[in-house]
C-alpha positions as CSV (number, residue, x, y, z in Angstrom):
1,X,39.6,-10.2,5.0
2,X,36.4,-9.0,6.7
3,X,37.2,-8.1,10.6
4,X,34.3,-9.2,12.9
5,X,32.9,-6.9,14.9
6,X,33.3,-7.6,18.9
7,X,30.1,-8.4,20.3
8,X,27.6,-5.8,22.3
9,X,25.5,-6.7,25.3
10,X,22.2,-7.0,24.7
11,X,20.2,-3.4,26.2
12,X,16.6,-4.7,26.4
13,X,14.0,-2.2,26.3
14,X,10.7,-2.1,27.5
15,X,7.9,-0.2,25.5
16,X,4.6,0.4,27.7
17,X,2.3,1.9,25.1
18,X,-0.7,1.6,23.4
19,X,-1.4,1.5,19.6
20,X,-4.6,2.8,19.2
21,X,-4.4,6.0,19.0
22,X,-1.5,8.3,16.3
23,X,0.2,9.7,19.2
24,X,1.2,6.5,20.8
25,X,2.2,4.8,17.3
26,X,4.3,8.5,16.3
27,X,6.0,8.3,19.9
28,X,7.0,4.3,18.4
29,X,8.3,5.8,15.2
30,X,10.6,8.3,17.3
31,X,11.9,5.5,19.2
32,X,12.5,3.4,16.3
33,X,14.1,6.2,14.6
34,X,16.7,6.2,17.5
35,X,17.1,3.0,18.1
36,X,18.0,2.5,14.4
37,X,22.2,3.4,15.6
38,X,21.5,1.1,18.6
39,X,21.9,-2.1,16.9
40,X,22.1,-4.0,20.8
41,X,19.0,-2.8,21.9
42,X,16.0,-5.2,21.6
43,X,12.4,-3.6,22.5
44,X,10.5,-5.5,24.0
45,X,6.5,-4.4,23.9
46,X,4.8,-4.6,27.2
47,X,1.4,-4.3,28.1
48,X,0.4,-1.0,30.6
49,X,-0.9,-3.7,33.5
50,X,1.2,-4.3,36.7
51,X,1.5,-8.0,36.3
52,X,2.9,-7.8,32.7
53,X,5.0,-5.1,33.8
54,X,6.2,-7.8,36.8
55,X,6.5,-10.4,34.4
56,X,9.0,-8.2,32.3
57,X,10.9,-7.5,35.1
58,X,11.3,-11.1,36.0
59,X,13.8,-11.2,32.5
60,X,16.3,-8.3,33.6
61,X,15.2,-4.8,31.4
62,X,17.3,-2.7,31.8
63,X,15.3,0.2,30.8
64,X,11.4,1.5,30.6
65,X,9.5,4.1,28.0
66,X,6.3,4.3,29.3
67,X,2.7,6.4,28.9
68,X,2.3,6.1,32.8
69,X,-1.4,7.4,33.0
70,X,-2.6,5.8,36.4
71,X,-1.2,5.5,39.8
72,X,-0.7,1.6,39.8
73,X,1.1,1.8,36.9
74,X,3.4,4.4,38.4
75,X,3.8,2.4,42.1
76,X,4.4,-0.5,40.1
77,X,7.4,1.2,38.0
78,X,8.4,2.8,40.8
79,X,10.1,-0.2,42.2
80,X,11.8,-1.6,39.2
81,X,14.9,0.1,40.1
82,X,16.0,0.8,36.4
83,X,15.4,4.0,34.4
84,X,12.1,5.2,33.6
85,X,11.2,7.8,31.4
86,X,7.7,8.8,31.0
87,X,6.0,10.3,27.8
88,X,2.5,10.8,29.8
89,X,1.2,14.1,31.6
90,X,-1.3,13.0,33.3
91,X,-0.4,12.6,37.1
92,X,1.4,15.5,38.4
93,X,4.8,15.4,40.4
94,X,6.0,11.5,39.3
95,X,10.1,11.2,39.8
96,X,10.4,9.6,36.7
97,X,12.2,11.5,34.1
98,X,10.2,12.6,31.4
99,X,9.4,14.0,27.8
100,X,6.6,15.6,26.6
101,X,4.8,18.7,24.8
102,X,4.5,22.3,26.0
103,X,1.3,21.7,27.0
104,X,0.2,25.6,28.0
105,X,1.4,26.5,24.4
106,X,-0.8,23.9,23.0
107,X,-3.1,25.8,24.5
108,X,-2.0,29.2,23.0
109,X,-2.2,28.0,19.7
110,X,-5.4,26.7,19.7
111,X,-7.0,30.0,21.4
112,X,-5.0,31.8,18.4
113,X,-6.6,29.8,15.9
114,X,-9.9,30.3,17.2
115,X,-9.5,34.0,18.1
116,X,-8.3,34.3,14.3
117,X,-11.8,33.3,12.8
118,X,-13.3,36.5,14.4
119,X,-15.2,34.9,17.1
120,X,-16.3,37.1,19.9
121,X,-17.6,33.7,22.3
122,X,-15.0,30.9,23.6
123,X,-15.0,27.3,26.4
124,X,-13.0,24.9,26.8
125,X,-13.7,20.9,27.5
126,X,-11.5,18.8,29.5
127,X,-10.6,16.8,32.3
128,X,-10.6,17.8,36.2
129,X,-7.8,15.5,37.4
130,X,-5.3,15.1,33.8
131,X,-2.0,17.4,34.0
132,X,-1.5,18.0,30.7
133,X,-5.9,19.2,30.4
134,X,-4.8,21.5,33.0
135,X,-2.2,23.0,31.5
136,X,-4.0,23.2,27.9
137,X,-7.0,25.1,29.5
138,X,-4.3,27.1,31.4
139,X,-2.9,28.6,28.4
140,X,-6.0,28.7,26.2
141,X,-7.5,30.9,29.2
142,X,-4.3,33.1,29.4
143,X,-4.4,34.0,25.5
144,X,-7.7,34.7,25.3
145,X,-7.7,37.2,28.8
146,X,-4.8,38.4,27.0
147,X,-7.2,39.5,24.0
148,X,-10.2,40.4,26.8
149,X,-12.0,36.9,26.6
150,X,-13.7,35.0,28.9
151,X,-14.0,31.0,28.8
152,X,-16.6,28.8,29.5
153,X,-15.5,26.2,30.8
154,X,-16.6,22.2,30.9
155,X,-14.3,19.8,33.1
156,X,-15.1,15.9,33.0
157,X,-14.7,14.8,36.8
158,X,-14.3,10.9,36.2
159,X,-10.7,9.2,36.7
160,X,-8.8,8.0,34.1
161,X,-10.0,5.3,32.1
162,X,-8.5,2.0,32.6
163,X,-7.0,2.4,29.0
164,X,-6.5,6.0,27.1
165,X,-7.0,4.2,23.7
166,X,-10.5,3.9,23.4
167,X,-13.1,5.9,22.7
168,X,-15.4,8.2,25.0
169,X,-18.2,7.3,27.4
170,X,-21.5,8.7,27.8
171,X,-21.2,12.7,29.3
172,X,-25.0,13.7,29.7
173,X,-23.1,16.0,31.9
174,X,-21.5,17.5,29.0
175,X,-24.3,16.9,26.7
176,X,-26.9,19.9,28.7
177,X,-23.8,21.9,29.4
178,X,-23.6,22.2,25.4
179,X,-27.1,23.1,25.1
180,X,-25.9,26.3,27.5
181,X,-23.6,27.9,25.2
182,X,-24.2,31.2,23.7
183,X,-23.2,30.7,20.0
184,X,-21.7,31.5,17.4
185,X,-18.5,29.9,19.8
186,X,-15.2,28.7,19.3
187,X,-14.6,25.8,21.7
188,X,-10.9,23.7,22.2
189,X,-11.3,20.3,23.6
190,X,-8.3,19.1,26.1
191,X,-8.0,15.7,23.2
192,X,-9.3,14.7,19.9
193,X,-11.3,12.0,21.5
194,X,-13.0,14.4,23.5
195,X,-13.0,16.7,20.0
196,X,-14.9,13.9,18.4
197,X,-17.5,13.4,21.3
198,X,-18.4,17.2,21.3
199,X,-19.2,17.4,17.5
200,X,-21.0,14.2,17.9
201,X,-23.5,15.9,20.9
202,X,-23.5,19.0,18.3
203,X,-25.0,17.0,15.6
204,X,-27.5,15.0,18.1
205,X,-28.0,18.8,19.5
206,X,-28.9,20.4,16.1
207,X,-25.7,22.7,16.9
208,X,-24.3,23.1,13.3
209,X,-20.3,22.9,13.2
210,X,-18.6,24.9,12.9
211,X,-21.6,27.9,12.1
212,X,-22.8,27.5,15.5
213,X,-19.4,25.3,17.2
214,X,-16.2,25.6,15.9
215,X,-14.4,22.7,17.6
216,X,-10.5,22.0,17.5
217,X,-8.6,19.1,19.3
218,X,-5.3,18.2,20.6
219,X,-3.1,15.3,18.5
220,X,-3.9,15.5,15.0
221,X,-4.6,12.0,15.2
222,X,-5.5,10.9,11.7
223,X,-8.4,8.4,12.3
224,X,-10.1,10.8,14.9
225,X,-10.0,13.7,12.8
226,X,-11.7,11.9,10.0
227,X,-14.2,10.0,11.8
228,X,-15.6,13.2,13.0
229,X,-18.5,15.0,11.1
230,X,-17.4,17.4,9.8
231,X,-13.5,16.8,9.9
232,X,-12.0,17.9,12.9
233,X,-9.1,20.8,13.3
234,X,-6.5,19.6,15.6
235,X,-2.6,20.8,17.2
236,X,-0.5,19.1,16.2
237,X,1.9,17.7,18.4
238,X,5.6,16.6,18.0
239,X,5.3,13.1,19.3
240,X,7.8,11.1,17.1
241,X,10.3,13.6,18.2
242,X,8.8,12.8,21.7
243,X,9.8,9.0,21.4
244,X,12.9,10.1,19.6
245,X,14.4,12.2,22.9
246,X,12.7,9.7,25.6
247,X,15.1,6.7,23.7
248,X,18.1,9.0,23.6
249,X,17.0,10.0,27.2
250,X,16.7,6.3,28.3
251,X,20.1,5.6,27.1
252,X,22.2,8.7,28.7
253,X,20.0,7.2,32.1
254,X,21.0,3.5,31.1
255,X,25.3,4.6,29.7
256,X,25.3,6.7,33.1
257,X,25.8,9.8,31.4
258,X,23.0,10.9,33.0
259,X,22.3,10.4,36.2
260,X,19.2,12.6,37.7
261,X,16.1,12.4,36.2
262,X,15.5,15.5,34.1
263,X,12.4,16.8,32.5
264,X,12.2,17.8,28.5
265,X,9.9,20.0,27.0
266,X,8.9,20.3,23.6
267,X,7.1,22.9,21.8
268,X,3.9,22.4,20.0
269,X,3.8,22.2,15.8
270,X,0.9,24.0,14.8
271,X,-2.8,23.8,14.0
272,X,-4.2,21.8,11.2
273,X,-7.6,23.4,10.1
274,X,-9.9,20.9,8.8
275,X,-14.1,21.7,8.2
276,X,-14.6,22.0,12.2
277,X,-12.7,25.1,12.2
278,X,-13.5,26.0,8.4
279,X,-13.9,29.8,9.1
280,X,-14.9,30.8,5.5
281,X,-17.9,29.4,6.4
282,X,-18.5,31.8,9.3
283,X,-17.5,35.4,8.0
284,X,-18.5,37.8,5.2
285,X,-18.6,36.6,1.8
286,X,-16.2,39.2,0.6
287,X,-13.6,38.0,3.1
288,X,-13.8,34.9,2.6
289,X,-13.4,35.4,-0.9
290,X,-10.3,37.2,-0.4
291,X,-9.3,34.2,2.2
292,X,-9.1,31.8,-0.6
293,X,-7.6,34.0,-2.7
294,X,-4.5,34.7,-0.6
295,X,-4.5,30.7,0.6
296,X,-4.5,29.8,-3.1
297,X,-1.2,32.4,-3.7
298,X,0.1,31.8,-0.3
299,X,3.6,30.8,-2.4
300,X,4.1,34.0,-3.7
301,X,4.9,37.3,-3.0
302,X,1.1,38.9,-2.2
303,X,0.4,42.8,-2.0
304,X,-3.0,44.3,-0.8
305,X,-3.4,46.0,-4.2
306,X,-3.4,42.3,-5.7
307,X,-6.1,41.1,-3.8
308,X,-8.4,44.4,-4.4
309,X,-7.7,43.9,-8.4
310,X,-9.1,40.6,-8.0
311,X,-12.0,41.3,-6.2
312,X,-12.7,44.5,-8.1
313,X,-13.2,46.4,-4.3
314,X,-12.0,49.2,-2.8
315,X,-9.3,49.1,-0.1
316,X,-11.3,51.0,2.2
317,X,-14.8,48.6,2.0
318,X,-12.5,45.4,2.3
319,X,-9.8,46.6,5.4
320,X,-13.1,47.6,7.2
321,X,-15.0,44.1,6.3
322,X,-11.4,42.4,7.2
323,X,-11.4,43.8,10.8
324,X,-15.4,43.5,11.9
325,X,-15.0,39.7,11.1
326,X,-11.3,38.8,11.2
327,X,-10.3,41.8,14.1
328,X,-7.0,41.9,11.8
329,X,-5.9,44.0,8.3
330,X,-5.6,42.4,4.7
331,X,-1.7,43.0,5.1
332,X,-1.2,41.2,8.7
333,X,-3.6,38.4,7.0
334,X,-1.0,37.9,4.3
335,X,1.7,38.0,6.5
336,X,-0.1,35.1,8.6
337,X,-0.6,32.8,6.1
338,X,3.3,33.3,4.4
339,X,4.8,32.2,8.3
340,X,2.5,29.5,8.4
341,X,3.3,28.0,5.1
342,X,6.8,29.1,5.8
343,X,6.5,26.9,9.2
344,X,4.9,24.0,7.4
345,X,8.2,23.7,4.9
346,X,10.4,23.9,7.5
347,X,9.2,21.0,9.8
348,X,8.3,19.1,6.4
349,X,11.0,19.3,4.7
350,X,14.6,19.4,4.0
351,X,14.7,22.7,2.0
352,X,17.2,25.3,1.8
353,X,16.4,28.7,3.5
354,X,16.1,30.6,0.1
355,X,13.3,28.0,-1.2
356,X,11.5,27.9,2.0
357,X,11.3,31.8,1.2
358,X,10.5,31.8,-2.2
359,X,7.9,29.0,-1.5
360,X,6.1,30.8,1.0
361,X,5.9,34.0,-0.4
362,X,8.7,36.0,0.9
363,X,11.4,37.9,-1.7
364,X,14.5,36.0,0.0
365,X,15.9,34.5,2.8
366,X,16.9,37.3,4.6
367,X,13.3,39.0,4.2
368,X,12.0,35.5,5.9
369,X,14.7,35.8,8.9
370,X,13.1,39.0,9.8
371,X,9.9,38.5,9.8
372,X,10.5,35.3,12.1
373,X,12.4,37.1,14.2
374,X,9.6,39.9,15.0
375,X,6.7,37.8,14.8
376,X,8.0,34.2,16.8
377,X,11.1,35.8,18.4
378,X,13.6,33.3,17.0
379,X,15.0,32.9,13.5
380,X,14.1,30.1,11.1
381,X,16.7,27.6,11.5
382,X,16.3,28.3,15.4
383,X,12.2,27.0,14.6
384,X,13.4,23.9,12.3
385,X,15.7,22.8,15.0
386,X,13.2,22.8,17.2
387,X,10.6,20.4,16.2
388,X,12.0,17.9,13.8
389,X,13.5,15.2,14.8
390,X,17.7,15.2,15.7
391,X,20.2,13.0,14.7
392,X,21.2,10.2,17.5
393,X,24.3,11.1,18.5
394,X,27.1,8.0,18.0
C-alpha cells in the first residue's frame, strides 16, 4: 500500500536574470541543480524592471535571486521585505546578502597568464564605476607590481547599461587610447564583452592579436569567445556553483536558519587560452617547439633530458632561450602545465586522486599532494572542494 506523502507549501522563487549571456544561464544551472531536492519550490522568472519586479510581488514570493546591476533595481528590491540574495558586483555596499567570484584573484590569474607568455608590456580595460572591474584591475595591478610591472590602464566612464546582456557600444574613447600602446602587450579586459570589442578595434586598427595584443577576458562565455577574431582567452568563473550557493543561501534566509545577510566568496577556476593569448605565436621558435612538445605529453611523467632528446639541443641553449622569452626554466614549465592539467581533472571530473596523478603527469598521488601543497598552498582535495559544485544538503 503506497503511503502519500503529506503536502509541502509552495516556496515561490523569483529569478531576476538575464539569458544572454553563459554566466547568467550557468548561475540558472546552479540553481536548478539545487533546487532539484526542493520539490516545493516553484521559480518563477522575472524580468530585471521595477514594475515586473512589483507585479511579482503583488503574488506573495517568498524569496529573490537577483543580478542587481542598477540602483532602481536595488531601491525597488529593497522594499520587498523578503530575502534577497544578489549574484551581481557591480554597486558597492548593497545589504543584500550575496554570492559571487573572488574578483581580485580573477585578476591574479589573468596577470599570471599574461606575465607567463614573456611579455615585458601590460593595461587593463574596464569600467570606472562597476565593483567587480575594480576589483579585477586591483589584483591584476597587484600581481604584476609584484613582478615590477606597470599597467596602462583604460577605464570606460559611462553608467551601466540598461541591460548587461547586450553587446558593446561605440568607445572612440577607447579606440585612440589603443592606438597609444607600446606593443608587443598583454592586455586583460574587466569582461568578455569588452574582450570582444578590443580585438575588434585591433583588427580595424591593424594591431595583430595576439603578436601585437594579446587580449584575455573574464567569463569564458562560449559565444563571446568564439565570435571574437581570433578566439578569445578568457577566466573562467565558477558561476553554476554561484547559483548553486545563492539557492542554498535563499533557503537558510527563507527556513530561518539564517538570519543576517552574509557575503560568499568564491574563488576563480582558471584561464582558458584560446588564439588571443596563443603565445607560441609570440616567442622563439625553439620554445615554442618545446611548448608543444611538453602540452602534447602533459599526461605523463616529463624530464628536461626528454625534451632536449627531442629537439636534438643542448640544455644550456634551450634553459637560456626558455628564460629570455618565458622569464621561467624548462623544469618550472613542466611543472606548470602538470598542475594545470592536474587542476582541470579535478574540477572536471569525478576521478580518484591516484588517476588525476597519473593523468597529469605526476608518479602518484602523494607526489601530486606535494606539489599542491608548495605551489597553491592547499592540498588537492582542499582545491576540488572548492570549486565544484556541493551536494544540497536534505
Amino acid at each position: 500500500m503506497n503511503v502519500p506523502h503529506p503536502p509541502q507549501s509552495v516556496v515561490r522563487i523569483g529569478l531576476i536574470l538575464g539569458y544572454g549571456l553563459s554566466f547568467f544561464r550557468d548561475i540558472l544551472r546552479g540553481i536548478k541543480a539545487y533546487s532539484a531536492t526542493r520539490p516545493n519550490w516553484l521559480l518563477t522568472p522575472i524580468p530585471p524592471e521595477r514594475k515586473t519586479i512589483r507585479a511579482a510581488c503583488e503574488r506573495g514570493l517568498d524569496g529573490y535571486i537577483g543580478h542587481i546591476f542598477t540602483k532602481s533595481l536595488a531601491a525597488e528590491l529593497a522594499d520587498v521585505h523578503q530575502p534577497v540574495v544578489n549574484v551581481a558586483a557591480v554597486l558597492p555596499q548593497l545589504r543584500f546578502s550575496r554570492v559571487g567570484v573572488d574578483h581580485q584573484a580573477v585578476g591574479r590569474l589573468a596577470a599570471s597568464h599574461l606575465h607567463e607568455l614573456g611579455l615585458r608590456v601590460f593595461a587593463y580595460v574596464g569600467h570606472r564605476v562597476h565593483e567587480f572591474s575594480l576589483e579585477r584591475q586591483a589584483g591584476y595591478t597587484a600581481e604584476l607590481a609584484a613582478r615590477g610591472k606597470d599597467v596602462r590602464v583604460f577605464l570606460d566612464s559611462a553608467e551601466a547599461a540598461a541591460d548587461l546582456t547586450g553587446l558593446w557600444h561605440a568607445n572612440q574613447a577607447l579606440r585612440d587610447w589603443l592606438q597609444t600602446l607600446y606593443t608587443p602587450i598583454g592586455l586583460f579586459t574587466s569582461n568578455d564583452v569588452q574582450a570582444v570589442q578590443v580585438a575588434e578595434y585591433c583588427r580595424e586598427l591593424g594591431m595583430r592579436v595576439p603578436e601585437d595584443v594579446a587580449i584575455v577576458g573574464v567569463d569564458n562565455d562560449d559565444l563571446l569567445c568564439e565570435l571574437a577574431r581570433p578566439s578569445l582567452s578568457s577566466v573562467a568563473i565558477p558561476a553554476e556553483r554561484i547559483g548553486f550557493a545563492a539557492a542554498n543561501l535563499l533557503d537558510d534566509l527563507i527556513s530561518g536558519k539564517q538570519k543576517a545577510p552574509q557575503s560568499i566568496v568564491l574563488p576563480p577556476l582558471y584561464v582558458v587560452p584560446r588564439q588571443s593569448s596563443d603565445r607560441l605565436s609570440m616567442i622563439d621558435p625553439l620554445v615554442a617547439q618545446a611548448l608543444r612538445y611538453i602540452e602534447h605529453h602533459s599526461d605523463q611523467p616529463l624530464a628536461v633530458d626528454d625534451i632536449l632528446k627531442q629537439l636534438q639541443v643542448s640544455r644550456r641553449t634551450l634553459e637560456r632561450k626558455f628564460n629570455a622569452s618565458l622569464s621561467r626554466g624548462i623544469a618550472a614549465e613542466v611543472r606548470r602545465v602538470h598542475i594545470n592539467r592536474a587542476k582541470t581533472l579535478l574540477v572536471e571530473t569525478s576521478l580518484d586522486m591516484a588517476t588525476v596523478a597519473v593523468r597529469s603527469g605526476f608518479t602518484d598521488s602523494r607526489q601530486l599532494s606535494v606539489v599542491f601543497r608548495q605551489e597553491l598552498g592547499q592540498t588537492p582535495s582542499e582545491y576540488r572542494h572548492a570549486n565544484r559544485l556541493e551536494k544540497p544538503r536534505p
